[in-house]
PyMOL Python script that loads the backbone (N, CA, C, O; Angstrom):
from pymol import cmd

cmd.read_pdbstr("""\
ATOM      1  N   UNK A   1     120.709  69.298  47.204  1.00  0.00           N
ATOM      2  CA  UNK A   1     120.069  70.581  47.139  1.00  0.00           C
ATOM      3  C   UNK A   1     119.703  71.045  48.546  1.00  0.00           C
ATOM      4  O   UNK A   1     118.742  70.425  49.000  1.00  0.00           O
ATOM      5  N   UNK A   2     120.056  71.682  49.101  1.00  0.00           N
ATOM      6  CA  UNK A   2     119.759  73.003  50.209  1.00  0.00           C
ATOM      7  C   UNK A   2     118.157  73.156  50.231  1.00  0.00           C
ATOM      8  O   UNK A   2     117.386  73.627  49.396  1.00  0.00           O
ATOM      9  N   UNK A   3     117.911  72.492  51.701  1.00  0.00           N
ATOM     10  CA  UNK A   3     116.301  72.824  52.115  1.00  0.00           C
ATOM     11  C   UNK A   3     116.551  74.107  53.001  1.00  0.00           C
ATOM     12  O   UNK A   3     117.320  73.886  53.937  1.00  0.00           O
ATOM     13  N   UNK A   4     116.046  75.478  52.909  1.00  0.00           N
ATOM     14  CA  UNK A   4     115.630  76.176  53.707  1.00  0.00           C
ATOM     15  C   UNK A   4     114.304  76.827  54.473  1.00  0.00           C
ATOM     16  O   UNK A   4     113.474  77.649  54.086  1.00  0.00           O
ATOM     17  N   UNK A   5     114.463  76.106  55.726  1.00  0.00           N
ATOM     18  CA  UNK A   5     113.015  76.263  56.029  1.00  0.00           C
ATOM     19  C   UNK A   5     113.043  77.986  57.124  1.00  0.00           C
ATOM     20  O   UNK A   5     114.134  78.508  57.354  1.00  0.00           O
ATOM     21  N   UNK A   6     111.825  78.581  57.618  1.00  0.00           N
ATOM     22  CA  UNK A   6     111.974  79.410  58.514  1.00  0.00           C
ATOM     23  C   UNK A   6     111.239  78.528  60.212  1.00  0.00           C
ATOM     24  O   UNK A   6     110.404  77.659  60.462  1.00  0.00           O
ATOM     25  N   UNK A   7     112.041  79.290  60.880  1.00  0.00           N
ATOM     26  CA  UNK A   7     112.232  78.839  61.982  1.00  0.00           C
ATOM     27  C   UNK A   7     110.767  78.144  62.752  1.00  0.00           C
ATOM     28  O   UNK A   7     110.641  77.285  63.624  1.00  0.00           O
ATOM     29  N   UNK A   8     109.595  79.109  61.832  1.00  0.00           N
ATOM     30  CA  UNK A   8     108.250  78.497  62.071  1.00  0.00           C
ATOM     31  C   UNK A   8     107.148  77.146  61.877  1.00  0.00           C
ATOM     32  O   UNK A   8     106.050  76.776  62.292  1.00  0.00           O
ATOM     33  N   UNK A   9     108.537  76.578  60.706  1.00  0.00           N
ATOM     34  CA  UNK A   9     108.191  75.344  60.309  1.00  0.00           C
ATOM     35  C   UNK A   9     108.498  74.204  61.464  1.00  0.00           C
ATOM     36  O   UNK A   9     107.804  73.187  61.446  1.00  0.00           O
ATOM     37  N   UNK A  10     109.355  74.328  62.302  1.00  0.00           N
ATOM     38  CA  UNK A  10     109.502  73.352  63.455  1.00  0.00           C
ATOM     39  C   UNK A  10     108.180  73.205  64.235  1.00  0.00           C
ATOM     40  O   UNK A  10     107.678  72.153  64.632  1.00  0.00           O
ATOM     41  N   UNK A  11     107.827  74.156  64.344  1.00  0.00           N
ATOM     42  CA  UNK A  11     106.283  74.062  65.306  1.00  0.00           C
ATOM     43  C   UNK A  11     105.479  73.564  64.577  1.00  0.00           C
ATOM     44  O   UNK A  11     104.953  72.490  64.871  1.00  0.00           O
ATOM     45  N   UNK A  12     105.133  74.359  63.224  1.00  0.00           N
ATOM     46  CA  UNK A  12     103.993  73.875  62.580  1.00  0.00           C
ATOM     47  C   UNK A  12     104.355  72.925  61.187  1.00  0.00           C
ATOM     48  O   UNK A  12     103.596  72.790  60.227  1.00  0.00           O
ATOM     49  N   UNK A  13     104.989  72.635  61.256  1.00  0.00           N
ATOM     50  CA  UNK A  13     106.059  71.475  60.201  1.00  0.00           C
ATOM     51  C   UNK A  13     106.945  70.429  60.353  1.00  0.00           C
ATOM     52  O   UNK A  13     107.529  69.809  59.464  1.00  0.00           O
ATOM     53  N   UNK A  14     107.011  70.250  61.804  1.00  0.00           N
ATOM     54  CA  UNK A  14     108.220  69.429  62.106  1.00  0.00           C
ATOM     55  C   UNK A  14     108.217  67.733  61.366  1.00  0.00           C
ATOM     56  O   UNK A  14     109.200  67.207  60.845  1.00  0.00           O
ATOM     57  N   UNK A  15     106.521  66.970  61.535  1.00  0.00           N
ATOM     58  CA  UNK A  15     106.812  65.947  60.882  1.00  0.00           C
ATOM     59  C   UNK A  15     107.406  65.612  59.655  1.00  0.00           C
ATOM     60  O   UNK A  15     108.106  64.628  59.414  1.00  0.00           O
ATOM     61  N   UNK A  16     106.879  67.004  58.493  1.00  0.00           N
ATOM     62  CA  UNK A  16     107.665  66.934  57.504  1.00  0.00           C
ATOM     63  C   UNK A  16     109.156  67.253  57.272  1.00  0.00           C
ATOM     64  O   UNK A  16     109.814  66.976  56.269  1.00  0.00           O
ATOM     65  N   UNK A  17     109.492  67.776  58.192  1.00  0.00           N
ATOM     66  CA  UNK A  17     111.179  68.262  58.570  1.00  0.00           C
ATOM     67  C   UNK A  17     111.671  66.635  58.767  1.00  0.00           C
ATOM     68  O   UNK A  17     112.236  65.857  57.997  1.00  0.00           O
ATOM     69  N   UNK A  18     111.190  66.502  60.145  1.00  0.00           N
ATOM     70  CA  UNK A  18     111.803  64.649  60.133  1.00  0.00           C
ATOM     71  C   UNK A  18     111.539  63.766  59.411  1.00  0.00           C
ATOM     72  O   UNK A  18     112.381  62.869  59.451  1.00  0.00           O
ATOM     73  N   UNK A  19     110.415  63.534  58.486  1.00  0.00           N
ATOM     74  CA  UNK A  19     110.416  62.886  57.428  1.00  0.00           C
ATOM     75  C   UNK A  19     111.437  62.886  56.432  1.00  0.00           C
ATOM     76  O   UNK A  19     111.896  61.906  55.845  1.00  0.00           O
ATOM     77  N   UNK A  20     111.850  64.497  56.261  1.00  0.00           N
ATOM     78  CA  UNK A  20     112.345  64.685  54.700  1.00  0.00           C
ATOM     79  C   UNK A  20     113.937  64.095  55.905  1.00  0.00           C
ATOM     80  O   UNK A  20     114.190  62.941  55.561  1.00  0.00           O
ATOM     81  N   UNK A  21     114.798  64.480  56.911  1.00  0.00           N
ATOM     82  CA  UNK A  21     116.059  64.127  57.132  1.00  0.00           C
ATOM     83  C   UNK A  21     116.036  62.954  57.284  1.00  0.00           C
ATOM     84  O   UNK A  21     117.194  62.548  57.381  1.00  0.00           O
ATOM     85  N   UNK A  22     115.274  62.117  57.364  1.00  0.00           N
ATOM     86  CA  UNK A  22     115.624  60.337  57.628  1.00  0.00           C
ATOM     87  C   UNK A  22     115.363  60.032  56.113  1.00  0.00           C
ATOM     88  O   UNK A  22     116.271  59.533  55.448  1.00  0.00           O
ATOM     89  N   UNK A  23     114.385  60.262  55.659  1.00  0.00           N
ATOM     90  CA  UNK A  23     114.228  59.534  54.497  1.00  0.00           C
ATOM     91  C   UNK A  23     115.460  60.013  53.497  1.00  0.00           C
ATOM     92  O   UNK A  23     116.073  59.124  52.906  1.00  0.00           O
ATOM     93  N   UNK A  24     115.837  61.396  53.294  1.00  0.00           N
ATOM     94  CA  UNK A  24     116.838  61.186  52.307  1.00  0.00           C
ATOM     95  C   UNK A  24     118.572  61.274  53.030  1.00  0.00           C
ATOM     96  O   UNK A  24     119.635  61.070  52.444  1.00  0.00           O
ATOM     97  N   UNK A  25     118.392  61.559  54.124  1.00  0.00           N
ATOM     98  CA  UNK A  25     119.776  62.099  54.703  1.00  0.00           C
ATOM     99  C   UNK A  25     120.356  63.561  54.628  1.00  0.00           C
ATOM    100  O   UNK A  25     121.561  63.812  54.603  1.00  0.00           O
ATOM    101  N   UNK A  26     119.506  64.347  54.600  1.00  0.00           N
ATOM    102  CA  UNK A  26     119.903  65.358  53.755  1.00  0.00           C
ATOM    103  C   UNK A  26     119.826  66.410  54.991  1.00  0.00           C
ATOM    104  O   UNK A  26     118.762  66.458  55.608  1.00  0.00           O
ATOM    105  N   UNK A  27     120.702  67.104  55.313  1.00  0.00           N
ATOM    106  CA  UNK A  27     120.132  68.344  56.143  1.00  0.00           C
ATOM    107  C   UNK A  27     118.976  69.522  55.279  1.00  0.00           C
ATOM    108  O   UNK A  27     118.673  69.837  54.128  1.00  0.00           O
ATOM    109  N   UNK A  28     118.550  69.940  56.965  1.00  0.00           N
ATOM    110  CA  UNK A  28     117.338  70.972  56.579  1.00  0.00           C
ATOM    111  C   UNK A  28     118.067  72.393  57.166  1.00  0.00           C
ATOM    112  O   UNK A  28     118.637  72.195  58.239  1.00  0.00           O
ATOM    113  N   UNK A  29     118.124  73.322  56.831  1.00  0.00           N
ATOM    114  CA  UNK A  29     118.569  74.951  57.328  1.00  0.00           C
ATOM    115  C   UNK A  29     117.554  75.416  57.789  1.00  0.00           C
ATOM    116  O   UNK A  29     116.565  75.118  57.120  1.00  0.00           O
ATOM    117  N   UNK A  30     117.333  76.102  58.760  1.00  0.00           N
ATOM    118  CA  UNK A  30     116.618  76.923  59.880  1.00  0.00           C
ATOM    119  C   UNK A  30     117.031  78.110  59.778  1.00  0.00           C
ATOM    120  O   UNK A  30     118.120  78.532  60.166  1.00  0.00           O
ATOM    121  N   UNK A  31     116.049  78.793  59.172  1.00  0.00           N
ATOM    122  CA  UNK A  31     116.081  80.716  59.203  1.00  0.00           C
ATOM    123  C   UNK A  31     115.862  81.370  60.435  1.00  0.00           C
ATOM    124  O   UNK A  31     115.099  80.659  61.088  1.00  0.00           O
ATOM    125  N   UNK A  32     116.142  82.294  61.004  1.00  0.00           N
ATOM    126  CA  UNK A  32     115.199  83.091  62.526  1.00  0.00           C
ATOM    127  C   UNK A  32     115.274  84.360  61.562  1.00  0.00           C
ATOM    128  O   UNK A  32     116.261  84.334  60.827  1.00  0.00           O
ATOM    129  N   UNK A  33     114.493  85.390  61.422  1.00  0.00           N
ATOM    130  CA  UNK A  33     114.128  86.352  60.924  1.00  0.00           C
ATOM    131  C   UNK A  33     115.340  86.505  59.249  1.00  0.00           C
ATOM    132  O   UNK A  33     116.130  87.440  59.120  1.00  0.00           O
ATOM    133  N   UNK A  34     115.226  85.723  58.522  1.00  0.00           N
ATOM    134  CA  UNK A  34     116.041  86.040  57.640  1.00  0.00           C
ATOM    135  C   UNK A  34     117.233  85.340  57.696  1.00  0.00           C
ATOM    136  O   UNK A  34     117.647  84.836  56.652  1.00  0.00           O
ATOM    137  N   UNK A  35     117.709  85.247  58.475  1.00  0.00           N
ATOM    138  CA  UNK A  35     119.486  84.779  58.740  1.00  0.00           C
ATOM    139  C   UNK A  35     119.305  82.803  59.335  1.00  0.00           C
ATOM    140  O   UNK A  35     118.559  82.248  60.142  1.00  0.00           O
ATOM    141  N   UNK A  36     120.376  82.326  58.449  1.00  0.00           N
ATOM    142  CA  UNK A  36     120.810  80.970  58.958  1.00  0.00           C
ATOM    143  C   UNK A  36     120.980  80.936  60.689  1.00  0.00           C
ATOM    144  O   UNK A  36     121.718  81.613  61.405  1.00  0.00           O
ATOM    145  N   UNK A  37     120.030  79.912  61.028  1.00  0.00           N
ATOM    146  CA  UNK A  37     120.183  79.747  62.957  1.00  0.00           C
ATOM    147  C   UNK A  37     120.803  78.294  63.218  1.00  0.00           C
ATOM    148  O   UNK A  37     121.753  77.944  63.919  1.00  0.00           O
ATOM    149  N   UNK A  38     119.937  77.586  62.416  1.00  0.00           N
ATOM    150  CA  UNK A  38     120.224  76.237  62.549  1.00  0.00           C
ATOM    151  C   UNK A  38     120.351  75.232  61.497  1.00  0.00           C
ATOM    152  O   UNK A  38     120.249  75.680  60.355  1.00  0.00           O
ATOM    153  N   UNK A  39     120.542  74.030  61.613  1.00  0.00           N
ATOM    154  CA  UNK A  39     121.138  72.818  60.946  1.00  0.00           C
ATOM    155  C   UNK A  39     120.177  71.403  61.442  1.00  0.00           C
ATOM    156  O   UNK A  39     120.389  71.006  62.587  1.00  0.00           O
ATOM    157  N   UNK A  40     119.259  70.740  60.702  1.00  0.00           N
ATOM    158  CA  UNK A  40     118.660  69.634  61.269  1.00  0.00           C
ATOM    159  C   UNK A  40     118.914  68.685  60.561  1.00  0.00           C
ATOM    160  O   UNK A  40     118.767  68.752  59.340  1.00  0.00           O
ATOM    161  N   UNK A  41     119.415  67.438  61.270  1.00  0.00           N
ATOM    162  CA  UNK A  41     119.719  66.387  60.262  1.00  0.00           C
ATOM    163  C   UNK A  41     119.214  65.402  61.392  1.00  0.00           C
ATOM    164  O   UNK A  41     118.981  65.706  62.562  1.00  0.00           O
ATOM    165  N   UNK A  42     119.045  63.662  60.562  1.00  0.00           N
ATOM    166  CA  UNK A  42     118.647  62.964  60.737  1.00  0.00           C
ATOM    167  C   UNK A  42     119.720  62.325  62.383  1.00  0.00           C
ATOM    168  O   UNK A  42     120.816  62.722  62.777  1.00  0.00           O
ATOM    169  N   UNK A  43     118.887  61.355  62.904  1.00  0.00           N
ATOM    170  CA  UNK A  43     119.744  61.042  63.937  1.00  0.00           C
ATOM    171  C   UNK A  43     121.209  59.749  63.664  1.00  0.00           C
ATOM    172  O   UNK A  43     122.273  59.502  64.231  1.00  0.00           O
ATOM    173  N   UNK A  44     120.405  59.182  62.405  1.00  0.00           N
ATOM    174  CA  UNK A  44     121.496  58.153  61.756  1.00  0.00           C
ATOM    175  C   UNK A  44     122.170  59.192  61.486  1.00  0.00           C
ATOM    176  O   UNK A  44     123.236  59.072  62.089  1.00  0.00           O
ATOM    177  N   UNK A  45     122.142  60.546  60.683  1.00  0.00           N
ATOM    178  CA  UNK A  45     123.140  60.764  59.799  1.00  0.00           C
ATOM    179  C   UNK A  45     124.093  61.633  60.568  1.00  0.00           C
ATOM    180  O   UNK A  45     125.189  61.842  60.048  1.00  0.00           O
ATOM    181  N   UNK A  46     123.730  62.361  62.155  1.00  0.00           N
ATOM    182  CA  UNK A  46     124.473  62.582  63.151  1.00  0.00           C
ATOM    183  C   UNK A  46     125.514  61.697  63.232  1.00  0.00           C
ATOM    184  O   UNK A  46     126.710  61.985  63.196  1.00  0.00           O
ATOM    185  N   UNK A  47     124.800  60.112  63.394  1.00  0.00           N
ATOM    186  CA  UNK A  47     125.918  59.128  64.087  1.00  0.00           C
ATOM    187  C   UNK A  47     127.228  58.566  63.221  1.00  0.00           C
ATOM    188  O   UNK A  47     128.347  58.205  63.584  1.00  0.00           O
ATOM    189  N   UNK A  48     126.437  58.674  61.603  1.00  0.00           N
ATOM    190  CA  UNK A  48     127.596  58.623  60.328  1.00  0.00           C
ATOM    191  C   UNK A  48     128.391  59.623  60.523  1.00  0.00           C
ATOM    192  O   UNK A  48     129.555  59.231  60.438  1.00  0.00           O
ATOM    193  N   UNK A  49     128.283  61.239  60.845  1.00  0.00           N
ATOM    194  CA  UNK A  49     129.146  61.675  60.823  1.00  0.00           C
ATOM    195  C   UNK A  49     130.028  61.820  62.055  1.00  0.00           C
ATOM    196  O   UNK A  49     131.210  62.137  61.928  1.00  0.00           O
ATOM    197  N   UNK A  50     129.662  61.670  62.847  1.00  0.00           N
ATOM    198  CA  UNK A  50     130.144  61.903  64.416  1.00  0.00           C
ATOM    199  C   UNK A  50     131.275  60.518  64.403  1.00  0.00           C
ATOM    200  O   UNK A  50     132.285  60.658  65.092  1.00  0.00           O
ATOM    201  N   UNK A  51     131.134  59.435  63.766  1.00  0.00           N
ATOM    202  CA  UNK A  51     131.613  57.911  63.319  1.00  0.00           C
ATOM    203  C   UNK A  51     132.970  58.784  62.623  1.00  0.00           C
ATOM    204  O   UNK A  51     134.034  59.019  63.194  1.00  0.00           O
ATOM    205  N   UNK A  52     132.608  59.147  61.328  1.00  0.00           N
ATOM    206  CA  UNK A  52     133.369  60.202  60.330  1.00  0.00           C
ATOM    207  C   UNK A  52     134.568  60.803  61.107  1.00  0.00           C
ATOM    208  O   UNK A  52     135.765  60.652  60.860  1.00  0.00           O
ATOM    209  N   UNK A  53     134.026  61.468  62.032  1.00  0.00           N
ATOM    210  CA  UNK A  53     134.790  62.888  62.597  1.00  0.00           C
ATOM    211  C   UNK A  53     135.874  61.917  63.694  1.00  0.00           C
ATOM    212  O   UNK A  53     136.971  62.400  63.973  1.00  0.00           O
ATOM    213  N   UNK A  54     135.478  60.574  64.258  1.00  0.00           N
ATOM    214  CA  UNK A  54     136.171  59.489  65.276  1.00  0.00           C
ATOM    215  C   UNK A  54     137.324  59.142  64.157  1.00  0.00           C
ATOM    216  O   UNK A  54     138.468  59.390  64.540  1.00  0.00           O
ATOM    217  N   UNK A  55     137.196  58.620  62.868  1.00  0.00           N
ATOM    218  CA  UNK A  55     138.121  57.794  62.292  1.00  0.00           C
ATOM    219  C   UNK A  55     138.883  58.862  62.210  1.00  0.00           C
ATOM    220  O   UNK A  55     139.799  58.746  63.024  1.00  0.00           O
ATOM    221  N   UNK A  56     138.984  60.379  61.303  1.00  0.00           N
ATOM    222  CA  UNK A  56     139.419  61.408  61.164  1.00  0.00           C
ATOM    223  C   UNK A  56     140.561  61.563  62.057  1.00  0.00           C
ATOM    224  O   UNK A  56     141.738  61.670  61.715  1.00  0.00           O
ATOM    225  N   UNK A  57     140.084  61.564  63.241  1.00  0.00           N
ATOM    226  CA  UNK A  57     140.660  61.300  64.557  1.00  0.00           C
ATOM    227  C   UNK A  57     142.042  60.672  64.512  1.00  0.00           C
ATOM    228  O   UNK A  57     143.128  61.075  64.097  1.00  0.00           O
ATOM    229  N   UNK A  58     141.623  59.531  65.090  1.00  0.00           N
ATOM    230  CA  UNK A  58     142.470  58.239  65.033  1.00  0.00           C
ATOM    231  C   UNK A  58     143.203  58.254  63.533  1.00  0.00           C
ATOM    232  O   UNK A  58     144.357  57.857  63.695  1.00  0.00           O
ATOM    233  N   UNK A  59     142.978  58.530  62.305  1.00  0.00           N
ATOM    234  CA  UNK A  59     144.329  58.689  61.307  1.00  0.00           C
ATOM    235  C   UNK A  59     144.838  59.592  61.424  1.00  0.00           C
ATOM    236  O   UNK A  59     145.884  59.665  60.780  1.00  0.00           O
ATOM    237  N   UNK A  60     144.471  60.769  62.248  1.00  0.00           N
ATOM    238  CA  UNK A  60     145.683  61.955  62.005  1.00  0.00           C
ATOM    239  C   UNK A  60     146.358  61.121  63.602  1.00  0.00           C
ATOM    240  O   UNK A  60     147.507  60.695  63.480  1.00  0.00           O
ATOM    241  N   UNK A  61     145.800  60.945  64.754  1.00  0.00           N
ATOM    242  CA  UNK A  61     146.801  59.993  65.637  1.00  0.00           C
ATOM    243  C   UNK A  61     147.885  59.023  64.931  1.00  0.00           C
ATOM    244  O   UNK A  61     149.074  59.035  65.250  1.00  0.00           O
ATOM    245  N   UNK A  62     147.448  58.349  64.133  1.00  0.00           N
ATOM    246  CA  UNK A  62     148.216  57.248  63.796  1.00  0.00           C
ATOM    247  C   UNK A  62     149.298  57.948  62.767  1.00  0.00           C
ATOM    248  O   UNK A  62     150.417  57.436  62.739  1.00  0.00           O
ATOM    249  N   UNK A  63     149.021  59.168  61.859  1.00  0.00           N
ATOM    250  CA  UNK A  63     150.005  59.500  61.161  1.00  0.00           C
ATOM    251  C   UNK A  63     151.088  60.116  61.814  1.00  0.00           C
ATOM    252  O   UNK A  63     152.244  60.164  61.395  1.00  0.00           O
ATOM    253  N   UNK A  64     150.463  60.787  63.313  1.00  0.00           N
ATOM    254  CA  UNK A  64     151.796  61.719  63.970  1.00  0.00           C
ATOM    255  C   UNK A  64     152.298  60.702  64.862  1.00  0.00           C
ATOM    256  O   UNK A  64     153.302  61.197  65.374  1.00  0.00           O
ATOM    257  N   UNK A  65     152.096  59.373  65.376  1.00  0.00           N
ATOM    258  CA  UNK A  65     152.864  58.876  65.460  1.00  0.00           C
ATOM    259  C   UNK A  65     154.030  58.017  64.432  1.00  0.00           C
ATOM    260  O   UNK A  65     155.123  57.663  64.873  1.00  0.00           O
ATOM    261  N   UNK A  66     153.625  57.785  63.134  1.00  0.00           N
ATOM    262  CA  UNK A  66     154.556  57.763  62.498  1.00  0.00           C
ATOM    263  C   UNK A  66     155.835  58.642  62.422  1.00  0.00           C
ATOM    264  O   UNK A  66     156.989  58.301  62.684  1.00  0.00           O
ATOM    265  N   UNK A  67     155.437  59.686  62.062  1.00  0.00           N
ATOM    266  CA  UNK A  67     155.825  60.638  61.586  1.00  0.00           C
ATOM    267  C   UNK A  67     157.053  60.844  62.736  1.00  0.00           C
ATOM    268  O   UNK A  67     158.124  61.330  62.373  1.00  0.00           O
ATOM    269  N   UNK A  68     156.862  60.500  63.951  1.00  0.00           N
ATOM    270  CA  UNK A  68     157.973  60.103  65.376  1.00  0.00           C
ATOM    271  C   UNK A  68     158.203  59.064  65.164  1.00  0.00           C
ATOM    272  O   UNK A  68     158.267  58.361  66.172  1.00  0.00           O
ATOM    273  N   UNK A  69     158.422  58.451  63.992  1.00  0.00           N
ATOM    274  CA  UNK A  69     159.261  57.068  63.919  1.00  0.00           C
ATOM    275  C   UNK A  69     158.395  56.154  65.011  1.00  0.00           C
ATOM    276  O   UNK A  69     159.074  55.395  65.702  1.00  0.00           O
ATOM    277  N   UNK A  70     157.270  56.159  65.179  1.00  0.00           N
ATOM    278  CA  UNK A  70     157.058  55.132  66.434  1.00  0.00           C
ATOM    279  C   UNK A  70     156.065  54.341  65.527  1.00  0.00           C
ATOM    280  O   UNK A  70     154.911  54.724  65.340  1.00  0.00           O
ATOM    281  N   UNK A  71     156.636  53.119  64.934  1.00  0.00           N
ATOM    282  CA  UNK A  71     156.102  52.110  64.206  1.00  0.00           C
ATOM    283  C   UNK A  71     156.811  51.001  64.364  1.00  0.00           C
ATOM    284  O   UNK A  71     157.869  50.976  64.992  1.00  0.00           O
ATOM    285  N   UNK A  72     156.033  49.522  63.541  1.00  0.00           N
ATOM    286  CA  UNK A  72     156.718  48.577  63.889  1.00  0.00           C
ATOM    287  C   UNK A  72     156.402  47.454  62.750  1.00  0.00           C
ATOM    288  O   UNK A  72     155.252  47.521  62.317  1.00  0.00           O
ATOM    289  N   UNK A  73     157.101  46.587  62.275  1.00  0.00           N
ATOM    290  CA  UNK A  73     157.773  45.922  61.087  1.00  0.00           C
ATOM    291  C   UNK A  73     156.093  45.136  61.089  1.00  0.00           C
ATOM    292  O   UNK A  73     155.409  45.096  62.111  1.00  0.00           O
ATOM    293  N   UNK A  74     155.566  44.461  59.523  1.00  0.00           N
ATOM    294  CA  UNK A  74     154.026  44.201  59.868  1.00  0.00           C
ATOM    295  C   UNK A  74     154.497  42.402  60.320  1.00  0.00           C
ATOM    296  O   UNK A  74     153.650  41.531  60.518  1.00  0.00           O
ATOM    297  N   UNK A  75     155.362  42.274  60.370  1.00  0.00           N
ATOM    298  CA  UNK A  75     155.836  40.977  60.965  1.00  0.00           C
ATOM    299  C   UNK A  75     155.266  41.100  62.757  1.00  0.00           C
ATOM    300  O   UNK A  75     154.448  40.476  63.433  1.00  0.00           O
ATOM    301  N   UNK A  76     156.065  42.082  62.973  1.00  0.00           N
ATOM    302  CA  UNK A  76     155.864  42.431  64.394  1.00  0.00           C
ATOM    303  C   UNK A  76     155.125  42.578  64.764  1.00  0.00           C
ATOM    304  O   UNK A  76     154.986  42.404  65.974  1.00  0.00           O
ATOM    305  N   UNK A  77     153.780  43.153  63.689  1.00  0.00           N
ATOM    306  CA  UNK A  77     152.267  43.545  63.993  1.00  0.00           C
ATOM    307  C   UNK A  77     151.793  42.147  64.535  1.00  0.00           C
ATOM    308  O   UNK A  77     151.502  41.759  65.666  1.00  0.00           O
ATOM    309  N   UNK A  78     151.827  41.508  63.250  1.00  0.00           N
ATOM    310  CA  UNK A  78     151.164  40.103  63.409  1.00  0.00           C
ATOM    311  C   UNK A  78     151.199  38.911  64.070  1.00  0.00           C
ATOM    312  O   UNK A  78     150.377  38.001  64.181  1.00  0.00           O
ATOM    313  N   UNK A  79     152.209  39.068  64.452  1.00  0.00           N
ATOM    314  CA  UNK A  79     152.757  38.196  65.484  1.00  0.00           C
ATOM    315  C   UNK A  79     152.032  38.492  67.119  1.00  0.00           C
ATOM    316  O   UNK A  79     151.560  37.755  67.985  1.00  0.00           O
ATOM    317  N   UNK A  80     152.231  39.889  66.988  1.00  0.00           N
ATOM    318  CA  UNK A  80     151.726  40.368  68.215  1.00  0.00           C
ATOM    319  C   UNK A  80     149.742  40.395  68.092  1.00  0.00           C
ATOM    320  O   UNK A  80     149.087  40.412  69.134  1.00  0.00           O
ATOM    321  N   UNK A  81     149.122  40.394  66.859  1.00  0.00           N
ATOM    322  CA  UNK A  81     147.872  39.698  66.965  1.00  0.00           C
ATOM    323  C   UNK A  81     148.002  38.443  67.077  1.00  0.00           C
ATOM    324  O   UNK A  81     147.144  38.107  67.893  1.00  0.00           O
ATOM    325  N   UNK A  82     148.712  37.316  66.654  1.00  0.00           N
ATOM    326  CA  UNK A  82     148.464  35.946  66.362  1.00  0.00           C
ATOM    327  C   UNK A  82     148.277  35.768  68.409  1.00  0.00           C
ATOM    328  O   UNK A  82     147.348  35.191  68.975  1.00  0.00           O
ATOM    329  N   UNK A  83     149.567  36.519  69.145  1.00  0.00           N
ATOM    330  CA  UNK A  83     150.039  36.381  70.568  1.00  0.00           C
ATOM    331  C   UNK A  83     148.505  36.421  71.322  1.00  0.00           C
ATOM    332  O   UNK A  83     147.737  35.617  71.851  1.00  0.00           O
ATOM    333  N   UNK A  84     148.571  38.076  70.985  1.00  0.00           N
ATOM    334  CA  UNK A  84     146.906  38.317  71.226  1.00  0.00           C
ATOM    335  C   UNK A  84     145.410  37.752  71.432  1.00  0.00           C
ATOM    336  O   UNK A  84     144.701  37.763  72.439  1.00  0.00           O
ATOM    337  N   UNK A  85     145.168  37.247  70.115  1.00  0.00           N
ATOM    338  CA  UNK A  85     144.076  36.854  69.744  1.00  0.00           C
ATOM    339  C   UNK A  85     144.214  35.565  69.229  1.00  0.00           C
ATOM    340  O   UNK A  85     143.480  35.234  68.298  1.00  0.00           O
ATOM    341  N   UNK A  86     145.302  34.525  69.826  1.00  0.00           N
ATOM    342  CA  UNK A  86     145.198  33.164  69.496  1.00  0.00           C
ATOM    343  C   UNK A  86     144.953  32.644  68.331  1.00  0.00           C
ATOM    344  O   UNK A  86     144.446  31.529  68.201  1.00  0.00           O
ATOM    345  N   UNK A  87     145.311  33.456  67.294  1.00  0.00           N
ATOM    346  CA  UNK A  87     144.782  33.257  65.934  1.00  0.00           C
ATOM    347  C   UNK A  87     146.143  33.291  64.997  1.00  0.00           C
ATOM    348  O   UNK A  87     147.102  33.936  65.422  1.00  0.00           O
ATOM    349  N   UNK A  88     146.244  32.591  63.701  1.00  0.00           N
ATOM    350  CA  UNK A  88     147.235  32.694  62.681  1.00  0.00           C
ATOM    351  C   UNK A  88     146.796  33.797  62.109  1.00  0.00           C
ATOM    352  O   UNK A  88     145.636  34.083  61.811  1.00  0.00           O
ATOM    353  N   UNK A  89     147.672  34.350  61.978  1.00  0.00           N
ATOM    354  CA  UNK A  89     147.262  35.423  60.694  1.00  0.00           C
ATOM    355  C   UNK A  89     148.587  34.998  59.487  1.00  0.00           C
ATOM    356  O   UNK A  89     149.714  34.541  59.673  1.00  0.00           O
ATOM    357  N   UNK A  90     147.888  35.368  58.290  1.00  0.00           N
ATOM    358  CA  UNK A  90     148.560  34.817  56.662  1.00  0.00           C
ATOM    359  C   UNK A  90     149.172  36.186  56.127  1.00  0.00           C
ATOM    360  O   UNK A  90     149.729  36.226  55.029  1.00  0.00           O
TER     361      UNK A  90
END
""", "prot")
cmd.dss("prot")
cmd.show_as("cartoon", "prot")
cmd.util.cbc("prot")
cmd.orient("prot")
């Protein structure tokens, strides 16, 4: 559910603003005279999504290099970890 607060609650409300985004994860909306200004969310739930937006990343990388044929047999993978990281892999 959508918290909308007005922009006056940061000054005179903020503990309960940061209370309510850590404790449930939830963003808070920031009015300035009527109209959406801002977005407050917790600092974990920044780092979940900012985490989110990295993997996002890296699979659309990894699909367009497929997609150029630039892959390699999972034999070849593993071998090249076992080389790596001194380890068997099964």
């Amino acid at each position: 559910m959508a918290i909308i607060r007005p922009s006056s609650d940061l000054r005179n409300k903020y503990n309960e603003i940061s209370e309510f985004c850590n404790k449930y994860n939830e963003p808070v909306f920031i009015t300035k005279n009527g109209t959406g200004d801002l977005v407050i969310i917790s600092n974990a739930e920044y780092e979940r999504l900012c985490g989110k937006m990295e993997l996002h990343r890296m699979l659309d990388e990894a699909l367009a290099e497929v997609k150029k044929g630039n892959t390699k047999s999972a034999a070849e993978s593993f071998a090249n970890l076992e080389k790596q990281f001194g380890i068997e892999v099964k």
